[in-house]
BADREN-275306 format. One record per residue (C-alpha): x, y, z; residue number from 1. Coordinates in steps of 0.001 Angstrom, whole numbers, plus 500000, padded with zeros to 6 digits. Layout:
<nodes>
<node xx="X" yy="Y" zz="Z" num="NUM"/>
...
</nodes>
This chain:
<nodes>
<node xx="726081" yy="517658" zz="799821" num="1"/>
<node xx="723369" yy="518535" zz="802516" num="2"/>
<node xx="720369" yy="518759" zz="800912" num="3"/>
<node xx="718807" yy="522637" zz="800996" num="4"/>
<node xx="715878" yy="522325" zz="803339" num="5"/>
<node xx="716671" yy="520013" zz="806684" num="6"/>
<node xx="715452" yy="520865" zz="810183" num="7"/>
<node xx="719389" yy="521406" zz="810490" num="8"/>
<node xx="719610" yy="524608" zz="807643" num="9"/>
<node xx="717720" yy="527143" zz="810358" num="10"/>
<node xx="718606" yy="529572" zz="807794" num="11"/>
<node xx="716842" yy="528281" zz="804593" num="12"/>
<node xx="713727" yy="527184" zz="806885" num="13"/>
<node xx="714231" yy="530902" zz="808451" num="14"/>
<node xx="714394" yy="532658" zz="804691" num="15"/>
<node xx="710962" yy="530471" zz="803840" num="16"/>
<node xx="709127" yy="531178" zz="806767" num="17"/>
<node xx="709673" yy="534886" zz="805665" num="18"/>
<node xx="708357" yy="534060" zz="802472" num="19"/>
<node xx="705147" yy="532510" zz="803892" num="20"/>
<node xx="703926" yy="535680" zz="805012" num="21"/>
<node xx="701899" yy="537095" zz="802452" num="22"/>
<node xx="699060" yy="539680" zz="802672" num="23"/>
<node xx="696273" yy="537552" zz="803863" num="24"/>
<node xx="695736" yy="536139" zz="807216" num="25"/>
<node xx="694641" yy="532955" zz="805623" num="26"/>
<node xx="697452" yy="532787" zz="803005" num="27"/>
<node xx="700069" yy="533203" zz="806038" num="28"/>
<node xx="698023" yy="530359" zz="807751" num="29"/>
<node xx="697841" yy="528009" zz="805006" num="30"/>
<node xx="701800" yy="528435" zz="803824" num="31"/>
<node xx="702979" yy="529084" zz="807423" num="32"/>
<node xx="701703" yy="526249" zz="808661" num="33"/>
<node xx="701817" yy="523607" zz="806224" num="34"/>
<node xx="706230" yy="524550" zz="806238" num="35"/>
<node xx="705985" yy="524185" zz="810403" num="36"/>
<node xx="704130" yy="520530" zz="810230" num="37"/>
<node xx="704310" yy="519376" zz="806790" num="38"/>
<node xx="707327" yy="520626" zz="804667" num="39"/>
<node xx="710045" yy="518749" zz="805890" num="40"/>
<node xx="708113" yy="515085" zz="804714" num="41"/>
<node xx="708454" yy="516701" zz="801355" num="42"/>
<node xx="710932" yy="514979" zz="798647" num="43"/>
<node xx="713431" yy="517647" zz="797839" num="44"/>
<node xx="711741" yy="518054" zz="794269" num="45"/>
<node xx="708815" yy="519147" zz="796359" num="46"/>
<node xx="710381" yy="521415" zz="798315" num="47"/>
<node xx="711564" yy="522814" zz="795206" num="48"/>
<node xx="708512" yy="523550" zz="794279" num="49"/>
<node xx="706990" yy="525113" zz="797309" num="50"/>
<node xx="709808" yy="527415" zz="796915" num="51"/>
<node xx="708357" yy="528261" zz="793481" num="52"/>
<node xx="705193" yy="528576" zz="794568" num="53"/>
<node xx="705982" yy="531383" zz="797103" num="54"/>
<node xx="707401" yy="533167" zz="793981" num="55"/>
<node xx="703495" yy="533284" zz="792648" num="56"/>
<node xx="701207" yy="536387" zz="793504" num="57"/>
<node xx="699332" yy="536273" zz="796359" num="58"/>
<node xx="695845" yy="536001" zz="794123" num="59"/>
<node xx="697008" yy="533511" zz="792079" num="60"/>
<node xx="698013" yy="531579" zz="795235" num="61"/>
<node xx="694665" yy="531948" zz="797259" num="62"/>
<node xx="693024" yy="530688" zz="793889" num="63"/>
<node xx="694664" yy="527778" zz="794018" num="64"/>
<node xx="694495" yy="526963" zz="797382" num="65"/>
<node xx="690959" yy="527627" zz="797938" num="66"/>
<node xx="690181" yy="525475" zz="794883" num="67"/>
<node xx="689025" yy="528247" zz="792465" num="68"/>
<node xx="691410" yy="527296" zz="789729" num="69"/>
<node xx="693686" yy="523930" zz="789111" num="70"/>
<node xx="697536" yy="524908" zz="788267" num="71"/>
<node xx="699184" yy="523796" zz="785007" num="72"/>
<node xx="702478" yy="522971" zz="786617" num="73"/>
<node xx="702087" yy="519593" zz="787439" num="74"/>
<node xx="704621" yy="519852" zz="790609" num="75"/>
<node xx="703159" yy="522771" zz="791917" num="76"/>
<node xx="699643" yy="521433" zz="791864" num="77"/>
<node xx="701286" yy="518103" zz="793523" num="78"/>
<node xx="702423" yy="520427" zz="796220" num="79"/>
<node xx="699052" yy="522480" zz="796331" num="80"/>
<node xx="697030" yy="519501" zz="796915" num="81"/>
<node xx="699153" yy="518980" zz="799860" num="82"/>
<node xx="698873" yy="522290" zz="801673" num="83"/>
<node xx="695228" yy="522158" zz="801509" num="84"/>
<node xx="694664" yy="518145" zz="802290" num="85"/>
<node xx="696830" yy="519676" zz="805467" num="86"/>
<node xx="694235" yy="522734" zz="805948" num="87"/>
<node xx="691233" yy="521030" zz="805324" num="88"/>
<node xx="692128" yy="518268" zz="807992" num="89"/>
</nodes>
């Protein structure tokens, strides 16, 4: 079984890159970019979990990702830490 997120499934990469744009120019920066350069190094229980975090609202997310609040989910914070060690290098 292919696993869901490879360079080769254009269309799940395609339906997340969608999902990356959010209502902030920064938020669409931070998410956008980090699944361009960064998502595919992921494990695929990461990638799982970016998936849930573009379920999250857009406040909650920017809260997180500018370091405001920690998340309780252990994998999404994992996956948080990520997207800004990516943003803030």
């Amino acid at each position: 079984m292919e696993d869901l997120y490879t360079p080769s499934n254009e269309t799940a990469l395609k339906r997340l890159r969608w999902r990356c744009r959010r209502g902030t120019r920064e938020l669409d920066r931070m998410l956008g970019g980090f699944l361009e350069t960064s998502f595919v190094t992921l494990t695929l229980d990461q990638q799982y979990a970016f998936e849930r975090l573009l379920e999250c609202e857009d406040d909650q997310l920017w809260d997180w990702l500018s370091g405001a609040q920690i998340a309780a989910d252990g994998a999404l914070r994992e996956v948080i830490e990520k997207i800004r060690a990516r943003t803030l290098a």
